[in-house]
DSSP file (Angstrom, degrees, kcal/mol; ACC not computed):
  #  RESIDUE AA STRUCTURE BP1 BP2  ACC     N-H-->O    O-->H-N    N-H-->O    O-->H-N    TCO  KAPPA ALPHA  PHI   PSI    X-CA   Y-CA   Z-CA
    1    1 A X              0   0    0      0, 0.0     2,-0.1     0, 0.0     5,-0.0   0.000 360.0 360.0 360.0 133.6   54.2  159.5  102.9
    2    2 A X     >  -     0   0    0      1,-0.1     4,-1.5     0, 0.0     3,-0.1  -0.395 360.0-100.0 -87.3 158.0   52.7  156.4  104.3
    3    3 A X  H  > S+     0   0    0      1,-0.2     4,-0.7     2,-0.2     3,-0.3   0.872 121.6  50.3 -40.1 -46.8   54.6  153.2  105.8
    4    4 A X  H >> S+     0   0    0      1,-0.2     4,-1.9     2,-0.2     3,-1.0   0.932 109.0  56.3 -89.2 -31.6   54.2  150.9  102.6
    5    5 A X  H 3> S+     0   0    0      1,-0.3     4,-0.8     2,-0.2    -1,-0.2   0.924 110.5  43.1 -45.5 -51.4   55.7  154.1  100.2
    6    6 A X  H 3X S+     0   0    0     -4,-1.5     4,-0.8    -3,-0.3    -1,-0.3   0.457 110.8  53.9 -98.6   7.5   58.7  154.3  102.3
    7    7 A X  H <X S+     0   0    0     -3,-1.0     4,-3.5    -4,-0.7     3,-0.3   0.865 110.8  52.1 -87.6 -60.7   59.3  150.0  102.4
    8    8 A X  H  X S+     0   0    0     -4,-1.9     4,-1.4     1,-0.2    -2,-0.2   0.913 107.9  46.2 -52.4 -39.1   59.1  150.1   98.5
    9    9 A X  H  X S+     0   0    0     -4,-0.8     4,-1.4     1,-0.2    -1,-0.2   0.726 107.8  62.3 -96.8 -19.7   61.8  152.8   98.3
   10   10 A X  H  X S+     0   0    0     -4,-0.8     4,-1.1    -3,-0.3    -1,-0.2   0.913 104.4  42.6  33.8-102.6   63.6  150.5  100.8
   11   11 A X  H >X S+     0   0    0     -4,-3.5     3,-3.6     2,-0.2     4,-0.8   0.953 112.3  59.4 -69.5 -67.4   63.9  147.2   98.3
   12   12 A X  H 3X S+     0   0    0     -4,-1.4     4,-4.4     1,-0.4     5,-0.2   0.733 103.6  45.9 -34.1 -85.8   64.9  149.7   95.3
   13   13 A X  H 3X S+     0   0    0     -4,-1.4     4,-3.6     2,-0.2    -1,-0.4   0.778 119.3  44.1 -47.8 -23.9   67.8  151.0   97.0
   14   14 A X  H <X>S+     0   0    0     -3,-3.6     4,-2.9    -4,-1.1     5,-0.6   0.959 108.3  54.4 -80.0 -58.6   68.8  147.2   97.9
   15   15 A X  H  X5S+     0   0    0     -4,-0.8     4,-0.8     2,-0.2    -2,-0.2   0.875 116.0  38.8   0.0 -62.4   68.0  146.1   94.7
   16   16 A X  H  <5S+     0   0    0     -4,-4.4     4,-0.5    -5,-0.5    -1,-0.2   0.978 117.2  52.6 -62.1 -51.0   70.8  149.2   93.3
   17   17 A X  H >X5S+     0   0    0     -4,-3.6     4,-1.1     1,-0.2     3,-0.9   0.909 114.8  39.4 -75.5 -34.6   73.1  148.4   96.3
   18   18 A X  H 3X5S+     0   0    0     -4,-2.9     4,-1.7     1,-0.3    -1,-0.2   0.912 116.7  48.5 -56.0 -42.9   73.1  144.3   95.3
   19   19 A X  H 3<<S+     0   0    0     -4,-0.8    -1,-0.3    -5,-0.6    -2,-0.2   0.489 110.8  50.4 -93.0   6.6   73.3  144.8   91.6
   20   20 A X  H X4 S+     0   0    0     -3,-0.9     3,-3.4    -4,-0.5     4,-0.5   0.882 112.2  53.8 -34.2-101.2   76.4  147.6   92.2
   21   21 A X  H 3X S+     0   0    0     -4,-1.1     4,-1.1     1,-0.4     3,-0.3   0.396 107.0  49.9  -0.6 -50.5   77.9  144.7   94.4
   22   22 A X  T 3< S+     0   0    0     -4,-1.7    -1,-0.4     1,-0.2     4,-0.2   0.649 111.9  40.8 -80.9 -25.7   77.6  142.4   91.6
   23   23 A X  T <> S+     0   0    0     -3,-3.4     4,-1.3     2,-0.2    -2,-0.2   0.443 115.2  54.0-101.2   2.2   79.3  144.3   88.6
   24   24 A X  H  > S+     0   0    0     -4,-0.5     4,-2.1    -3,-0.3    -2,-0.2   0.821 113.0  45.3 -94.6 -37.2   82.1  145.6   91.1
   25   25 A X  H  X S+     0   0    0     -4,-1.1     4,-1.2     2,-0.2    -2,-0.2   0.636 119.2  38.7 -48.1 -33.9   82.4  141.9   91.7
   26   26 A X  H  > S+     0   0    0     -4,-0.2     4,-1.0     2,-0.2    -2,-0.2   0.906 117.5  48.4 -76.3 -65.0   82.3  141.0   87.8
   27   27 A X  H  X S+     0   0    0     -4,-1.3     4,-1.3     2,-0.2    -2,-0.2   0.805 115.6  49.8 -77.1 -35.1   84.5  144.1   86.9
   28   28 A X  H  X S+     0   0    0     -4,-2.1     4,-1.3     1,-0.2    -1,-0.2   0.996 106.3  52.0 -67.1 -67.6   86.9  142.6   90.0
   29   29 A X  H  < S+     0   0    0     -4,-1.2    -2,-0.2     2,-0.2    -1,-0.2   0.622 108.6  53.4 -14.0 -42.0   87.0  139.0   88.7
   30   30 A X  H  < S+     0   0    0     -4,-1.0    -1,-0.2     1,-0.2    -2,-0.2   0.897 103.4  56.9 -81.6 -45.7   88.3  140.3   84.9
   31   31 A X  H  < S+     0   0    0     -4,-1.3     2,-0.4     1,-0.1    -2,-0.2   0.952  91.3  80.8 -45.2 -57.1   91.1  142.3   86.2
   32   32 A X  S  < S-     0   0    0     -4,-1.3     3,-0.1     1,-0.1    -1,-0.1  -0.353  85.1-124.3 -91.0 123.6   92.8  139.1   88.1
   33   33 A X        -     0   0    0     -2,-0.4    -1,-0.1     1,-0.1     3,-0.1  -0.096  33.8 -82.1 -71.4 148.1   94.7  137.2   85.7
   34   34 A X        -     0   0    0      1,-0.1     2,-1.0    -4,-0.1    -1,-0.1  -0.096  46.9-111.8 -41.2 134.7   94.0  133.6   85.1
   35   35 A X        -     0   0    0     -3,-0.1     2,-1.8     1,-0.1    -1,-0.1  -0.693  25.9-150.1-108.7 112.1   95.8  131.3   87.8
   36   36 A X        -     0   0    0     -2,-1.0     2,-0.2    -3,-0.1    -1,-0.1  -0.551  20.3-166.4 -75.7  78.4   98.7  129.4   85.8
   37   37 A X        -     0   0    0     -2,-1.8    22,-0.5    21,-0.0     2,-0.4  -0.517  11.8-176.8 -89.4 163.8   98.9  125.9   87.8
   38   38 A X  E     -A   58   0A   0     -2,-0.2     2,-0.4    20,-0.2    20,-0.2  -0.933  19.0-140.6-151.1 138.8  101.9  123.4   87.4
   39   39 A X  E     -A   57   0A   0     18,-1.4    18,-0.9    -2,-0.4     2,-0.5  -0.996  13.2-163.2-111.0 124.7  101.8  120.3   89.2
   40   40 A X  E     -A   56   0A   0     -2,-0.4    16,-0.2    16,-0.2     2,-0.2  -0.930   5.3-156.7 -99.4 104.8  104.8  118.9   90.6
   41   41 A X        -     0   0    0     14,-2.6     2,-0.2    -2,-0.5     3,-0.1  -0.438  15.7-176.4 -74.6 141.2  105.2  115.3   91.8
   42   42 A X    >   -     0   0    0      1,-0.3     3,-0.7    -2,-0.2    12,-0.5  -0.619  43.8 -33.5-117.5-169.7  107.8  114.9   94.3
   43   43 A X  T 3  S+     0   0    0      1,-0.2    -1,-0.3    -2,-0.2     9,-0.0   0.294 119.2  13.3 -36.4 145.9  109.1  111.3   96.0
   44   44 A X  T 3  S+     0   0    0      1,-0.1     2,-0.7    -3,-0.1    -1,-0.2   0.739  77.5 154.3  50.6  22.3  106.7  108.5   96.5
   45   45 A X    <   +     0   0    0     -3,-0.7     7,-3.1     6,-0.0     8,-1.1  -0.753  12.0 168.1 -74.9 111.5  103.6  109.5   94.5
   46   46 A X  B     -B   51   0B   0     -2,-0.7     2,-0.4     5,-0.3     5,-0.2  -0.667  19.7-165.2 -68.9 150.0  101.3  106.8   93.4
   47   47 A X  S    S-     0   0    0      3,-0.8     3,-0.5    -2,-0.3     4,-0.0  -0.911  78.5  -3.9-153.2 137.6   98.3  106.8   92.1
   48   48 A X  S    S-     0   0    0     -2,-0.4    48,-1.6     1,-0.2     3,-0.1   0.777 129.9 -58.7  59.7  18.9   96.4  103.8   91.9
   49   49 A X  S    S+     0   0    0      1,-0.3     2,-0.2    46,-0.2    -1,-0.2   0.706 112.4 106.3  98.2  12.7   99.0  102.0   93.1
   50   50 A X  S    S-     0   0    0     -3,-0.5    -3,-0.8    43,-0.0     2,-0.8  -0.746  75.3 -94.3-117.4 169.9  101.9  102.9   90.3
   51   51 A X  B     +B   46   0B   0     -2,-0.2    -5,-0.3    -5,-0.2    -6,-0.0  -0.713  46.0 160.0 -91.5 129.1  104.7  105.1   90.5
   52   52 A X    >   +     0   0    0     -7,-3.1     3,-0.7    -2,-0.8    -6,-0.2   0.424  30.4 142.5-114.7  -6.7  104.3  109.0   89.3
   53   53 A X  T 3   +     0   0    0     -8,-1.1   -10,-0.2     1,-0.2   -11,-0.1   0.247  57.7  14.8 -57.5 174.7  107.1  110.6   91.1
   54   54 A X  T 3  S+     0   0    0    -12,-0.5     2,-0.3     1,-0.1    -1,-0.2   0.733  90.9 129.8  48.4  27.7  109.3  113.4   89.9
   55   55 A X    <   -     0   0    0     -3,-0.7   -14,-2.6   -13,-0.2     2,-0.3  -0.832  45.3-144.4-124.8 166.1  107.1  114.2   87.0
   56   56 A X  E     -A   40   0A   0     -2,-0.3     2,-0.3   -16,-0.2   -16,-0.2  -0.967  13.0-172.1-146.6 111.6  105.8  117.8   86.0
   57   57 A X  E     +A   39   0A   0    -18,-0.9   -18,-1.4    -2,-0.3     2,-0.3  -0.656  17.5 141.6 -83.6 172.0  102.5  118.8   84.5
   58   58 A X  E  >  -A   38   0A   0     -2,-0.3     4,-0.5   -20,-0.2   -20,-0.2  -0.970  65.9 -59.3-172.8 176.8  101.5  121.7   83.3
   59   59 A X  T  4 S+     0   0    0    -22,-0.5   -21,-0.1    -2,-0.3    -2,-0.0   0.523 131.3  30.7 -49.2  -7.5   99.5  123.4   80.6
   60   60 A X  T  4 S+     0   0    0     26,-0.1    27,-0.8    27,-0.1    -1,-0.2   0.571 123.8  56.0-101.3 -39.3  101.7  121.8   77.4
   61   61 A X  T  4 S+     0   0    0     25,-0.2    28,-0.2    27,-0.1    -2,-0.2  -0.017  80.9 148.3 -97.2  11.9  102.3  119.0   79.3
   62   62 A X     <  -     0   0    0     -4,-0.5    27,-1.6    -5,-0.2     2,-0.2   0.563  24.4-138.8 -35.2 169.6   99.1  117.1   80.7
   63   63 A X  E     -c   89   0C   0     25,-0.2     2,-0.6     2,-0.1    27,-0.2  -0.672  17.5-164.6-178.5 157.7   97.7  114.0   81.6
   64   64 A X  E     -c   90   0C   0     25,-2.2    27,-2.0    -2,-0.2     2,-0.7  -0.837  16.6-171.8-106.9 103.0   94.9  111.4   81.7
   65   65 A X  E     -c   91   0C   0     -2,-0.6     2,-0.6    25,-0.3    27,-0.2  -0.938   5.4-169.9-106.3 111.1   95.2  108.5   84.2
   66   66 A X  E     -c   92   0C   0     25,-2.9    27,-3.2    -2,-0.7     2,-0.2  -0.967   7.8-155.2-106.4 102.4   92.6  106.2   83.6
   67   67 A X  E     -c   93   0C   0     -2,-0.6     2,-0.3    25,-0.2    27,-0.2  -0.366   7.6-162.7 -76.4 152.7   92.2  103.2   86.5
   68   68 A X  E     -c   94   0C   0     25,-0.6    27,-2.8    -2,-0.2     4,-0.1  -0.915  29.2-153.1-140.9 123.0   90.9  100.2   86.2
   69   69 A X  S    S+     0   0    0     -2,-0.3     2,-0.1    25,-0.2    -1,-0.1   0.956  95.2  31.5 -17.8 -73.7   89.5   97.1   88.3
   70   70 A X  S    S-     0   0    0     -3,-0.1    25,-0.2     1,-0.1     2,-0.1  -0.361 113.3 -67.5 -99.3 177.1   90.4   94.5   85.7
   71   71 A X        -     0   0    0     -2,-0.1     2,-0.2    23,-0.1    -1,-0.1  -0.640  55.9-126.5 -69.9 141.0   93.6   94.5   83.1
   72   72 A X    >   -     0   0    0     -2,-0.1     3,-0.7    20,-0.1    22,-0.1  -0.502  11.1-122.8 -40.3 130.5   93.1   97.2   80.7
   73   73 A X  T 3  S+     0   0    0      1,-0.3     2,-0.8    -2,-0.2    -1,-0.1   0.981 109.6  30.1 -77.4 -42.9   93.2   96.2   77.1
   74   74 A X  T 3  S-     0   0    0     -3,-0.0     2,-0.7    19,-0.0    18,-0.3  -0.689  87.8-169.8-110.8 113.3   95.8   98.5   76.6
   75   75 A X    <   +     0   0    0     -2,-0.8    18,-0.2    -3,-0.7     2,-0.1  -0.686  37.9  35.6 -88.3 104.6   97.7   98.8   79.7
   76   76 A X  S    S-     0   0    0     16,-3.1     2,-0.3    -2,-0.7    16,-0.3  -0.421  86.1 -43.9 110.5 175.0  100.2  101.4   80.2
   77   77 A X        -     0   0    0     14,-0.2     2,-0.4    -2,-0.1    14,-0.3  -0.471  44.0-177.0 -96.1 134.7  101.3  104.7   79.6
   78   78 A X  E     -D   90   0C   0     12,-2.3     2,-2.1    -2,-0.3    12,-1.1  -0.961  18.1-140.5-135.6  99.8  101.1  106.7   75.8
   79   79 A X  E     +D   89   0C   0     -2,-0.4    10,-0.2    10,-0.2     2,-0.1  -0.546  34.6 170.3 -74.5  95.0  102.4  110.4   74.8
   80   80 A X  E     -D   88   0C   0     -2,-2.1     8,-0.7     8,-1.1     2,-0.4  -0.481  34.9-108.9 -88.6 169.4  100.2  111.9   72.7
   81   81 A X  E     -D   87   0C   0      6,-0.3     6,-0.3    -2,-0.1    -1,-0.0  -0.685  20.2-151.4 -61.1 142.3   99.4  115.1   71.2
   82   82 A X        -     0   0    0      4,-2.0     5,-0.1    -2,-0.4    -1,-0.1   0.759  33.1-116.0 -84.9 -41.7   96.5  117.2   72.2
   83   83 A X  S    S+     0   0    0      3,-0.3     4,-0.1     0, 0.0    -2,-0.0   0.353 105.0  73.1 131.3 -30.6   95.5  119.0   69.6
   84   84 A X  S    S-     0   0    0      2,-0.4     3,-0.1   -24,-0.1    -3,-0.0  -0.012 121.5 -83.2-123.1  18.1   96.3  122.7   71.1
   85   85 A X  S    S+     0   0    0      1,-0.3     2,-0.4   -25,-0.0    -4,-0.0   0.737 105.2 105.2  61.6  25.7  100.5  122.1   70.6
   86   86 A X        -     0   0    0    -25,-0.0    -4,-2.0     2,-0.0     2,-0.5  -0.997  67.8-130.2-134.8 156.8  100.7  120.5   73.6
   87   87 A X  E     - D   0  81C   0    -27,-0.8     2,-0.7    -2,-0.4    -6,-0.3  -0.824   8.1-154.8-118.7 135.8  101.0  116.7   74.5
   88   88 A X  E     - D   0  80C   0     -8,-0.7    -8,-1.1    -2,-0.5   -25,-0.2  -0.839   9.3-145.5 -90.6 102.5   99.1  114.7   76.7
   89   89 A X  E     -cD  63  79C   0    -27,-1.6   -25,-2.2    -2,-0.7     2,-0.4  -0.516  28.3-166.6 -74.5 139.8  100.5  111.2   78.6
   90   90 A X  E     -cD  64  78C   0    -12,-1.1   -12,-2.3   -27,-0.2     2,-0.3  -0.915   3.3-165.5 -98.5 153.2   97.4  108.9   78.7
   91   91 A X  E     -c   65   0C   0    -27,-2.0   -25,-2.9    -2,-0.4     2,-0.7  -0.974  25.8-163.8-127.2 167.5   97.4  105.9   80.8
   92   92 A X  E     +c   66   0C   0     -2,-0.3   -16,-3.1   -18,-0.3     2,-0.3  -0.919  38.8 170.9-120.0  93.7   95.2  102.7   81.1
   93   93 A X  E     -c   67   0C   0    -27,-3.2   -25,-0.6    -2,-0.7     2,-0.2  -0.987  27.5-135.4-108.1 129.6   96.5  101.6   84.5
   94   94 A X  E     -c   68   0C   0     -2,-0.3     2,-0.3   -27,-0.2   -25,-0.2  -0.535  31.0-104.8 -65.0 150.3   95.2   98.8   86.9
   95   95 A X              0   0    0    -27,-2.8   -46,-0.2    -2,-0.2   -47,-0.1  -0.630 360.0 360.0 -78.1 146.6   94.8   99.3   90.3
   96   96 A X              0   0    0    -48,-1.6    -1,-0.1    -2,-0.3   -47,-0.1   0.156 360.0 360.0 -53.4 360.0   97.2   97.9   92.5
């Protein structure tokens, strides 16, 4: 068997060992359950220059902070429904 035979037979076996690597990686990934985040504001949170503390998001619970330069035409903060049984706070805030 010559040098270039045994180079091809080589890339094959990396070729298996990469694509093995990749469905143990895949197969690993399905197994680990979905990461369930909650936000918790604690004292003195702003954002954009209003007050958010002590409030709680989560997956029911969301919310859409929209900043602005100039006044917002509507300006200030709106609990809505989402759509999925969960409600979403929007607000049209300037920055401070």
């Amino acid at each position: 068997m010559n040098s270039h035979g045994l180079a091809g037979d080589k890339k094959g076996f990396m070729v298996l060992m990469l694509t093995a690597m990749l469905v143990g990686v895949v197969l690993a990934s399905m197994l680990v359950p979905a990461a369930a985040g909650e936000v918790r504001f604690g004292k003195n949170v702003r954002v954009g220059g209003h007050d958010f503390s002590n409030q709680t998001f989560d997956r029911k619970h969301r919310a859409k902070i929209y900043l602005y330069n100039q006044k917002p035409r509507r300006e200030g903060c709106v609990w809505r429904k989402d759509g999925h049984g969960g409600r979403v706070k929007v607000c049209h805030l300037q920055r401070k």
